[in-house]
C-alpha positions as CSV (number, residue, x, y, z in Angstrom):
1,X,-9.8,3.9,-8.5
2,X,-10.4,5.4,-11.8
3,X,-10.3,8.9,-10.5
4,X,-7.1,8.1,-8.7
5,X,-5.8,7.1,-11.4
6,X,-6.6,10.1,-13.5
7,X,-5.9,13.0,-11.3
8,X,-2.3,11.5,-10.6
9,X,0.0,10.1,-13.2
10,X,1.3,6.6,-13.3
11,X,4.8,7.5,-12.3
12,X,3.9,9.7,-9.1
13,X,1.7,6.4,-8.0
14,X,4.3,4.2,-8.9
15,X,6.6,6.0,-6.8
16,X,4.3,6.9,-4.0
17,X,2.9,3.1,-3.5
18,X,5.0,0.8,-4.9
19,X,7.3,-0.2,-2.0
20,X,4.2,0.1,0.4
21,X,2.4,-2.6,-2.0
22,X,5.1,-4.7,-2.1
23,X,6.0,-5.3,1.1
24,X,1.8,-5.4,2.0
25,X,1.7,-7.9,-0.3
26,X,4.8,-9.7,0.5
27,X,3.3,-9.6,4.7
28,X,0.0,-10.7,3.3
29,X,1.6,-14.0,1.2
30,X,3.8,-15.1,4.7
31,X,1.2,-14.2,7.8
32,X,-2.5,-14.0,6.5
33,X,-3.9,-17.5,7.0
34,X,-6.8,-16.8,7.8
35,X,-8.8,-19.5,5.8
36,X,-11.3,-16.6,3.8
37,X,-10.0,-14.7,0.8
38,X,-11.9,-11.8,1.8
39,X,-10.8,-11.4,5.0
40,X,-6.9,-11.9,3.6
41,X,-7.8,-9.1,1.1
42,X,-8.9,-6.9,3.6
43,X,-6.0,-7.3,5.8
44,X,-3.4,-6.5,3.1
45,X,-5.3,-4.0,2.1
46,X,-5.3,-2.5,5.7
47,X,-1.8,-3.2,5.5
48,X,-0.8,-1.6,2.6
49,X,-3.2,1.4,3.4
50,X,-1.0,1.7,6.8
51,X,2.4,1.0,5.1
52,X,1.7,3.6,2.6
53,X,0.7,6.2,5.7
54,X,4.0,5.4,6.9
55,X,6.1,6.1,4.0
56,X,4.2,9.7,3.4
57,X,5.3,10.6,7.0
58,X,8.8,9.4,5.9
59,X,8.9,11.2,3.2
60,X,7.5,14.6,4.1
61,X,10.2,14.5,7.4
62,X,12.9,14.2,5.2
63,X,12.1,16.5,3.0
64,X,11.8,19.3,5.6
């Protein structure tokens, strides 16, 4: 994480992960009730990994 956060700056990770966070963690909040905070963690973190997969092959097709 730290290198992550040191190769790119704040405002290219804000704008790169923000919306995939949110609406991760917004998924994770209404339909992860799964009775074990780790497994919860791990599925909103698989979801956000997938959201933010999503958004990157978003962007780069409308940037073409």
């Amino acid at each position: 994480m730290y290198s992550l956060l040191k190769t790119f700056a704040l405002k290219d990770i804000l704008e790169r992960e923000f919306l995939p966070f949110v609406i991760a963690l917004i998924v994770a909040q209404l339909y992860f009730k799964w009775g074990s905070f780790a497994l919860e963690l791990v599925g909103f973190i698989f979801t956000w990994l997938v959201l933010g997969f999503v958004a990157q092959l978003v962007l780069r097709a409308f940037r073409k």
